[in-house]
C-alpha positions in Angstrom: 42.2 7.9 90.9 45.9 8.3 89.5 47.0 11.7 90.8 48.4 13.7 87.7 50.7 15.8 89.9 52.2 13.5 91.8 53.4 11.9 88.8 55.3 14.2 87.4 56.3 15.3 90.8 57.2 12.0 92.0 59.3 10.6 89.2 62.3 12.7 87.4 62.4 12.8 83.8 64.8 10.3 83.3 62.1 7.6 84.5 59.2 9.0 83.2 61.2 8.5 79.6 61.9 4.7 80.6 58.5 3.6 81.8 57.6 5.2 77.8 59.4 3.0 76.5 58.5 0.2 78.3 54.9 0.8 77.2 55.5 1.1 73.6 57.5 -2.1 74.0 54.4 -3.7 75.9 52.3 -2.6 73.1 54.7 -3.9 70.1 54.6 -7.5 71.8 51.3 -7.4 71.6 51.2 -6.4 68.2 52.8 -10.0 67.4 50.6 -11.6 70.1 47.2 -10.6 68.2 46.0 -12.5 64.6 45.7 -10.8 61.5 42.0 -10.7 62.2 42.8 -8.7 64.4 44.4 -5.6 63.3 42.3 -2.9 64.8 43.1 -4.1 68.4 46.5 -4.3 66.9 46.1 -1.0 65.8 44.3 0.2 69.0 47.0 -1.0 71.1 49.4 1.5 69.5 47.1 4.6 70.5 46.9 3.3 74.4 50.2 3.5 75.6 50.7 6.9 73.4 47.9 8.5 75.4 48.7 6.8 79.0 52.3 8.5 78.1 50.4 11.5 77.2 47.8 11.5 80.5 50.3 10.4 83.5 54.1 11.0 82.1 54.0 14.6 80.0 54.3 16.0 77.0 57.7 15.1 76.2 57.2 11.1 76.6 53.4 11.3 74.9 55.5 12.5 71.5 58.6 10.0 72.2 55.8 7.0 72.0 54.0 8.3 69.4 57.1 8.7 67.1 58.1 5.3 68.0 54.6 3.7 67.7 54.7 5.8 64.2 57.8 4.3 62.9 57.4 0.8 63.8 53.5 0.3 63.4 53.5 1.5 59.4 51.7 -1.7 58.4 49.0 -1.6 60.5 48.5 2.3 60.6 47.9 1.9 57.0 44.7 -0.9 56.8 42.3 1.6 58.8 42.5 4.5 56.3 42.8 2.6 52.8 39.0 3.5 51.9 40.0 7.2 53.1 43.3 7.1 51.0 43.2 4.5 48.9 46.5 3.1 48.4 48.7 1.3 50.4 52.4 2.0 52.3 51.4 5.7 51.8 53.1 7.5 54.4 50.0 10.6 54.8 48.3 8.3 57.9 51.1 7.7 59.8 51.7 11.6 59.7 47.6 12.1 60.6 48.4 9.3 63.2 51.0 10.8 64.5 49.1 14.7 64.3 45.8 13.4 66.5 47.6 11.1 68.8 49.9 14.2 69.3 47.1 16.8 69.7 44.6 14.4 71.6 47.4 13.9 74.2 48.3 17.8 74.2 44.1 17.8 75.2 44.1 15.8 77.6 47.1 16.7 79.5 45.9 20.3 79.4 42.1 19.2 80.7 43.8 17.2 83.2 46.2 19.7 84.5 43.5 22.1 84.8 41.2 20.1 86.7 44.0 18.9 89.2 44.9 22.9 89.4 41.6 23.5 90.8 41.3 21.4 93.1 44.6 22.6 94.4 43.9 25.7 94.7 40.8 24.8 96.8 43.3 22.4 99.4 45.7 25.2 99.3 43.1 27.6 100.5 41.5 25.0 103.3 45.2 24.5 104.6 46.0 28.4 104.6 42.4 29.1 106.3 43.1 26.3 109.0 47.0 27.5 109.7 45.4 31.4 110.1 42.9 29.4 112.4 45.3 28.0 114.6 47.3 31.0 115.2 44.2 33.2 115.7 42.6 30.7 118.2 46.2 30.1 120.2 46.8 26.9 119.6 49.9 25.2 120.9 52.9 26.4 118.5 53.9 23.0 117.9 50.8 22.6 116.4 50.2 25.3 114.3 53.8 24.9 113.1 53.2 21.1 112.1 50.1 21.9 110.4 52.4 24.7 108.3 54.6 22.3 107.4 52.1 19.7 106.0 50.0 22.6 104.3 53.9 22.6 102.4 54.1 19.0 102.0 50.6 18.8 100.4 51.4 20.8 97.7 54.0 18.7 96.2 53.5 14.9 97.7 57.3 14.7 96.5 58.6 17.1 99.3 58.8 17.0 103.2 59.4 19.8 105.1 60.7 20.8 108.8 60.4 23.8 111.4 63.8 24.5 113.3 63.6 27.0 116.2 66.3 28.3 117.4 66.9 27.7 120.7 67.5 30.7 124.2 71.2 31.5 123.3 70.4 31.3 119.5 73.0 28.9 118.6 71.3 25.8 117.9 68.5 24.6 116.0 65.9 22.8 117.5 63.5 20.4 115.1 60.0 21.8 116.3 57.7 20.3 113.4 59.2 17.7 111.1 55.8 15.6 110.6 57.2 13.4 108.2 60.7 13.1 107.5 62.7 9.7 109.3 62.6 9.8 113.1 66.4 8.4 112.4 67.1 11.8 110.4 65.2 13.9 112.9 67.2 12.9 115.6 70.5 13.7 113.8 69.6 17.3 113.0 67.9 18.3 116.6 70.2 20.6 118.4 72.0 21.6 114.8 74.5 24.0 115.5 74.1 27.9 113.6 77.0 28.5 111.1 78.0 29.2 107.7 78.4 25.8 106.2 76.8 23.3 108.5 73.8 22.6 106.4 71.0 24.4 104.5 69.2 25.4 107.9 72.2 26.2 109.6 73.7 28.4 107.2 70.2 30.1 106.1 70.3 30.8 110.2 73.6 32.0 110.2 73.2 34.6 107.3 70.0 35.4 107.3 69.5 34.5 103.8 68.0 32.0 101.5 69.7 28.8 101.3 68.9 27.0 98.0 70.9 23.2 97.2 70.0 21.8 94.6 72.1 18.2 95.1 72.6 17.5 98.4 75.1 14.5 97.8 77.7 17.0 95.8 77.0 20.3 97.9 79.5 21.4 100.5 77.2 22.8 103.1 76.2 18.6 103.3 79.6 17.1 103.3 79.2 16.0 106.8 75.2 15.3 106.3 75.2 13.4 103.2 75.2 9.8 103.8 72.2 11.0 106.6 70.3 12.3 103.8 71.1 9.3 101.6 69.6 7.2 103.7 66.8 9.5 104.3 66.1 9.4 100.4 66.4 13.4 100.7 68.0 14.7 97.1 67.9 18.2 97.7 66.7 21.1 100.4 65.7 24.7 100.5 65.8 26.4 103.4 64.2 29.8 104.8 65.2 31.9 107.4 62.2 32.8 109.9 62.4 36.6 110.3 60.0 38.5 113.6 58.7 42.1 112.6 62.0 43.1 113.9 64.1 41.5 111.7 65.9 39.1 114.4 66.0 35.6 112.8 63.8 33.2 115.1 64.7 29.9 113.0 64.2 28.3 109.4 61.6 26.6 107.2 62.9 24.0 104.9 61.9 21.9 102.0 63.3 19.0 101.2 63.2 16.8 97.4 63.4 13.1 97.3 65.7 13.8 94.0 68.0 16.9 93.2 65.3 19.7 92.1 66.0 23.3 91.0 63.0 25.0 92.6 60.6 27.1 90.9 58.6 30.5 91.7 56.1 29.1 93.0 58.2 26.8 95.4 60.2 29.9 96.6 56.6 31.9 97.0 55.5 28.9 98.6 58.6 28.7 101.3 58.2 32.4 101.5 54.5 32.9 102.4 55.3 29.3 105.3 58.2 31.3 107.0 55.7 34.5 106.9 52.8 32.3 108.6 55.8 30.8 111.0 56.9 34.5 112.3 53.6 35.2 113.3 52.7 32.2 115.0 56.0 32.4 116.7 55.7 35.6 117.7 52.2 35.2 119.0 53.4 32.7 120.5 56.6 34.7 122.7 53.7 37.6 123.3 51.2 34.8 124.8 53.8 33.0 127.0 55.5 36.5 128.4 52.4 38.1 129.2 51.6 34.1 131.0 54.6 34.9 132.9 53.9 38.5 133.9 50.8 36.9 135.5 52.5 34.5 137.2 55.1 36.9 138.9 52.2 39.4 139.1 52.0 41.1 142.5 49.4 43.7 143.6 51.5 47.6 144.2 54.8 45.7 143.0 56.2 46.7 139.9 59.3 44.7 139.5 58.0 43.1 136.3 58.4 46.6 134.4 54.4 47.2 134.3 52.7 49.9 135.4 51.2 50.2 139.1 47.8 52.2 139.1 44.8 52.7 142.1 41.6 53.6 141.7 39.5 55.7 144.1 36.2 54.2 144.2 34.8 57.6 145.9 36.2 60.4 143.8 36.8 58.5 141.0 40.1 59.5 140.8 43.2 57.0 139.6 46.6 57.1 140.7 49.7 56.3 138.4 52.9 55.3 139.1 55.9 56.3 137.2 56.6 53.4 135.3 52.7 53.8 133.8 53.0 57.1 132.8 56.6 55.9 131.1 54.4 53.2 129.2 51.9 55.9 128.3 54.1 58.6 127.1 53.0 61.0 130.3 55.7 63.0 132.4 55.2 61.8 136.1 56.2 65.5 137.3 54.1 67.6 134.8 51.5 69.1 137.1 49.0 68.7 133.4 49.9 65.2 133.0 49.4 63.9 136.4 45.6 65.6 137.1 44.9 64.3 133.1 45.9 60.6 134.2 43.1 61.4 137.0 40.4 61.0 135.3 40.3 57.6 133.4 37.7 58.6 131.2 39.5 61.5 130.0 42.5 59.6 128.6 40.3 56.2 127.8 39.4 55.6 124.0 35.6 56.1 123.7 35.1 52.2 122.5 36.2 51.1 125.8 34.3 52.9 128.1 31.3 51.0 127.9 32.9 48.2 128.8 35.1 49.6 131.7 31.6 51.1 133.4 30.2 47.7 133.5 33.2 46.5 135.3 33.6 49.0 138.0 29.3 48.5 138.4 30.2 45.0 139.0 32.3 45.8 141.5 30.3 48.2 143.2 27.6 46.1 143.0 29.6 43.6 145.2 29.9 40.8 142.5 33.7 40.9 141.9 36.4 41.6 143.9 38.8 41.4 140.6 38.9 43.4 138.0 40.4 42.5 134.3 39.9 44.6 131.1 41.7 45.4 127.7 41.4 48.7 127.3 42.7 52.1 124.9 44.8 54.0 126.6 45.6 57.6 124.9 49.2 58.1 125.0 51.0 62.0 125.2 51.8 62.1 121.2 48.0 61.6 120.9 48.1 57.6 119.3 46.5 55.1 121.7 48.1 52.1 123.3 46.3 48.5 124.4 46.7 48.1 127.8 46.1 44.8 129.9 44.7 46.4 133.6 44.1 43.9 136.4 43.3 44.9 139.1 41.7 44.1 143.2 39.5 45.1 145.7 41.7 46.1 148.5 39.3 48.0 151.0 35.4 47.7 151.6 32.9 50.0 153.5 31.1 48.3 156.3 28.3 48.0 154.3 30.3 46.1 151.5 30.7 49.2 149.1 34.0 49.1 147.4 36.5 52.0 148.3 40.0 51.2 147.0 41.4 49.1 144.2 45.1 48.5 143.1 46.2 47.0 139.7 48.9 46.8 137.0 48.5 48.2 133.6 50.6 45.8 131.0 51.1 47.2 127.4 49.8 44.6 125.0 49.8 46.9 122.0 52.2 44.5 120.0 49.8 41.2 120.5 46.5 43.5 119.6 49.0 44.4 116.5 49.0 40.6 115.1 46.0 39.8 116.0 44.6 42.4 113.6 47.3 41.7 111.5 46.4 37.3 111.8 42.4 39.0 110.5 43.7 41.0 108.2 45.8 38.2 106.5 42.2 35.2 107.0 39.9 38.3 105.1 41.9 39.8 102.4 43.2 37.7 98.9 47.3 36.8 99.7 48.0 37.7 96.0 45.9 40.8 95.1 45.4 42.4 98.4 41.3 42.7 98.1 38.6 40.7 99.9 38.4 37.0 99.6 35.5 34.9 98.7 34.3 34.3 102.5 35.0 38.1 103.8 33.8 39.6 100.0 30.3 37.5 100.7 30.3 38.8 104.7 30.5 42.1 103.4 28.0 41.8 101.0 25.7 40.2 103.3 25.5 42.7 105.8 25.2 45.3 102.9 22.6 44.0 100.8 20.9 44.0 105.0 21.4 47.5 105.3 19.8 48.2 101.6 16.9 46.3 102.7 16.7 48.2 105.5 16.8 51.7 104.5 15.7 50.4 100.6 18.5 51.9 98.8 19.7 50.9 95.6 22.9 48.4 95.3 24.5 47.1 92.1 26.7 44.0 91.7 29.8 43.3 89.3 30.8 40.1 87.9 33.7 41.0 86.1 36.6 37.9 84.3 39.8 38.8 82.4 39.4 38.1 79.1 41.8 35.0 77.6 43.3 35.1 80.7 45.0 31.7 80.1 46.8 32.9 77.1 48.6 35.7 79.4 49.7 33.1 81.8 50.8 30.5 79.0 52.6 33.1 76.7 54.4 35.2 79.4 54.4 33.2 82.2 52.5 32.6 85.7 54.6 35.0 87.2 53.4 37.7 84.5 49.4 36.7 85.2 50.0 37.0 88.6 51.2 40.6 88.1 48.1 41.1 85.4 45.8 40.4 88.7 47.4 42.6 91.0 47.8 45.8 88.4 43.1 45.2 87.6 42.9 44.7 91.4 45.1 48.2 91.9 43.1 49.9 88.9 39.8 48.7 90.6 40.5 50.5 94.0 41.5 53.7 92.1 39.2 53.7 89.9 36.0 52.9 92.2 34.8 54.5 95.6 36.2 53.5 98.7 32.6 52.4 99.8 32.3 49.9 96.9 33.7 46.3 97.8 36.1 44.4 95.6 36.9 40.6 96.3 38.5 38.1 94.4 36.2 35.1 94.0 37.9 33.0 91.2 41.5 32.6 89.6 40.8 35.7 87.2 37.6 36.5 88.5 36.1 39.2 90.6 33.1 40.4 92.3 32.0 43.8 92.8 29.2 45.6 95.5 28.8 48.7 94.5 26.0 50.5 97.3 23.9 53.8 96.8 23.8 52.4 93.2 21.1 51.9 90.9 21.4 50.2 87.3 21.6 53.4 85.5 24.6 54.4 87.5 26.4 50.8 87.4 26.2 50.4 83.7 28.3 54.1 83.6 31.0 52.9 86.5 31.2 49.3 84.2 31.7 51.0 81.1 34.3 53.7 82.9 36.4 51.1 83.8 36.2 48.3 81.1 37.8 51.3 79.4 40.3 51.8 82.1 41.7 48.5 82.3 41.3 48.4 78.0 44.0 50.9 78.1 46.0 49.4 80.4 49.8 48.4 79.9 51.3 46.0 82.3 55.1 45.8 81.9 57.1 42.1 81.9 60.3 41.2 82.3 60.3 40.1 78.4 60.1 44.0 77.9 57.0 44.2 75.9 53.9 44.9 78.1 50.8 43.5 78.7 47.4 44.7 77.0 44.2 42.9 78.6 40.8 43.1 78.6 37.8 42.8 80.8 33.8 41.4 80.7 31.6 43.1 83.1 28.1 41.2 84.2 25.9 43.8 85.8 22.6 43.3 88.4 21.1 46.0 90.4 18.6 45.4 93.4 15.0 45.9 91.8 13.1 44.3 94.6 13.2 43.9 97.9 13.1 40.0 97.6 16.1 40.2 95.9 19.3 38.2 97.9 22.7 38.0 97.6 22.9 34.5 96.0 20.2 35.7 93.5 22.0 39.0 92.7 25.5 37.3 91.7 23.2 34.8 89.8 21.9 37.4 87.7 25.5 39.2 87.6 27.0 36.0 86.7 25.1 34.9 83.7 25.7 38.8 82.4 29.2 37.9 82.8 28.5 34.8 80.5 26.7 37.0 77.8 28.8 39.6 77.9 32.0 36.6 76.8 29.2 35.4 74.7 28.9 38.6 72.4 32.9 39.2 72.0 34.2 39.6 75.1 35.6 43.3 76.2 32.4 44.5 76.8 29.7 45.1 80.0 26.5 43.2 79.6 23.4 44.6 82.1 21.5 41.6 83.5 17.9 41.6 82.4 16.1 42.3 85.5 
């Protein structure tokens, strides 16, 4: 199947205009090719290449054919509507012609630019899902990165994209993922040095800032890279810099154009959100391979590596820190308070590690392990807690095999615990609206709809769409609708409990859990805030705001057969009813 996108993605405008032309030239040979007898394939041959220009070139050369076809088809445009008109040459069907071919192209662009936008969307979120994968599961950082890069690439077939790191001394580039750009170029750019000037990816690494060229071939950043990137068919190239949590720059994502391209918004949120996913693989990635190295150099009571030395008294149950561990932990190593508090692990141990630390020191005692490894909460002096890696060693036995003294290192691993939630965080919630997402909003509601079984409570469930929501994004922009979906998602939160559950399930569509809920109650909370988000006023860049409304489908739990799938059935086709009847309004399932 012809791939709409790549299309008009592929070819610039100057082609796509040519390849018009050529068709309506096609068609008016035929024209002479075909025997008075037959004028309606005559006729017929007209309204192909109109709507092929229409389908797979755009708007612009759909009306440029249909002009043409117009103004030098008059005779035979006229035979098929002389019983409708009723006289000859009259000009009234080449303008009707000229009307339908116009608005059956406008159709079925539109259809097809929806469909192909779906199914987008669904790649885009499979790519996003299998990067967050990657990072969460530790796979190698060349990897992860490559598979960043093609998640790029796959939304415009057009572009090609590269990772540059930079390299120990931070003044060279090194080309870490470059999955499909010439092995010839590739070669040419690895080691690129960092400055103003020497490219798009060295400059963006140099100052830290966006680097956008348009035309590679007339842009001085390229002077010395231009005849590279001719021959690499590579028009123009955006670049990115990579940024840690700290700020420090750790190398650059770029997109490249076979032909000189201004980029959009959504090509600069799409370069944005790949560097975002880039820092925290990277940075993963420098946590994994240090803490792999403090193993390595790891030594039992030796604390040149900067961690903390601790021993355990198997007897009295007593630990013993060493100054660098009460440093890590906040504690003053000659405070009389501090030293008997660091005493008693369980004293300064966050209660959801405990468990877990009992069953380890059993094991010991038990004579099963000589080694000990846990990750644990460790309360610091300012009250917050910090993730500690402890490893520790049987150093000294009873003679009945009873464990009496263990040594180990404490390393703080609070940063990699941070992006690790963080890496969650980022695979549950929506990246645009900042509530659940279809897979963690159904989770949720899983378990929930569990507990209400459980305990039989009641639970309600909200299908709720934005009304025309189309219209907003064609009238004011993509970047406005986007906004429109973050301002209902913001409204939602504030205007619901914190123990309800919002998730984005759709493009303008959202779901709802509301628990401790019964119908009664859900049809008031519905109503409350329809007439929230009614009143509403988002504000655009145009100036005027935004005024949108909302349908609400409602179903409650009446039985305790009643699942999840069945529940956002019901909630769903209320949602249906409810656009049915006029839209802006809450329709109650009928349960």
């Amino acid at each position: 199947m012809l791939n709409f996108e790549e299309m008009h993605t592929r070819l610039p405008p100057s082609y796509r205009y040519l390849i018009a032309i050529a068709l309506f030239l096609i068609a008016f040979f035929l024209r002479f090719m075909m025997a008075p007898a037959q004028e309606n394939l005559a006729y017929i041959s007209f309204y192909l290449p109109t709507l092929i220009s229409f389908y797979l070139l755009g708007t612009g050369p759909g009306i440029l054919v249909t002009i043409l076809s117009g103004i030098a088809g008059e005779y035979y445009f006229v035979k098929p509507f002389e019983v409708l008109f009723s006289a000859q040459k009259n000009y009234l069907p080449l303008i009707f012609f000229a009307l339908t071919s116009c608005l059956i192209g406008l159709i079925i662009t539109r259809l097809s630019h929806y469909s192909d936008e779906l199914k987008h969307a669904e790649v885009r979120e499979k790519f996003r899902s299998h990067v967050l994968e990657l990072i969460t599961k530790s796979a190698p950082l060349t990897n992860t990165l490559r598979a960043i890069i093609l998640w790029v690439e796959q939304e415009n077939p057009a572009t090609r994209g590269s990772i540059m790191l930079l390299n120990t001394d931070g003044k060279r580039l090194l080309a870490t993922a470059t999955p499909n750009l010439p092995g010839f170029y590739v070669a040419a750019i690895n080691n690129l040095d960092v400055g103003e000037g020497i490219g798009s990816c060295g400059t963006a690494a140099f100052t830290g800032k966006r680097v956008i060229v348009e035309d590679i071939q007339s842009h001085p950043y390229w002077h010395h890279f231009k005849e590279l990137a001719g021959q690499a068919r590579l028009g123009s190239c955006w670049s990115e810099p990579i940024r840690s949590t700290q700020g420090k720059i750790l190398g650059t994502v770029a997109i490249y154009h076979q032909y000189t391209y201004q980029p959009t918004e959504a090509n600069i949120m799409l370069i944005e959100q790949a560097a975002y996913l880039a820092s925290i693989a990277i940075e993963k990635n420098h946590s994994e391979v240090a803490l792999k190295k403090n193993e390595e150099r790891w030594r039992f009571a030796l604390e040149g590596a900067g961690d903390g030395v601790w021993e355990y008294d198997f007897k009295t149950g007593k630990t013993e820190a060493s100054p660098r561990l009460m440093e890590i932990l906040g504690l003053n190593a000659n405070l009389p308070e501090d030293i008997e508090r660091f005493h008693h692990w369980a004293a300064h141990t966050h209660p959801d590690s405990i468990t877990n630390t009992m069953m380890a020191i059993q094991a010991m005692k038990d004579n099963n392990s000589d080694r000990y490894q846990i990750e644990q909460q460790k309360l610091c002096g300012d009250g917050t807690y910090k993730w500690l890696l402890n490893r520790g060693m049987v150093i000294s036995r009873s003679s009945d095999g009873k464990p009496l003294r263990m040594i180990g290192t404490s390393t703080d691993i609070t940063e990699r615990k941070q992006l690790e939630e963080e890496l969650k965080r980022q695979a549950r919630i929506d990246f645009l609206t900042g509530v659940s997402n279809r897979r963690y909003f159904m989770e949720q509601a899983e378990q929930e709809i569990q507990r209400t079984s459980r305990y039989d409570t009641p639970l309600s469930f909200f299908m709720l769409d934005i009304d025309l929501f189309k219209q907003v994004n064609d009238t004011y922009g993509h970047k406005s609708g986007d906004i429109v979906l973050k301002r209902m998602a913001s409204v939602c939160r504030e205007t619901l409990r914190e123990i309800d559950i919002i998730g984005r399930v759709g493009g303008e569509e959202f779901a709802i859990l509301l628990p401790e809920t019964d119908k009664a109650q859900a049809a008031e909370v519905a109503e409350r805030l329809r007439s929230v988000l009614a009143d509403e006023k988002v504000p655009t860049e145009a100036g005027a705001p935004i005024q949108f409304t909302v349908s609400i489908g409602v179903a409650s739990r009446v039985s305790s057969q009643d699942n999840i799938d069945m529940l956002l059935n019901l909630a769903d086709e209320a949602l249906y009813q409810a656009k049915k009847y006029g839209r802006n309004r809450v329709y109650i399932a009928m349960q």
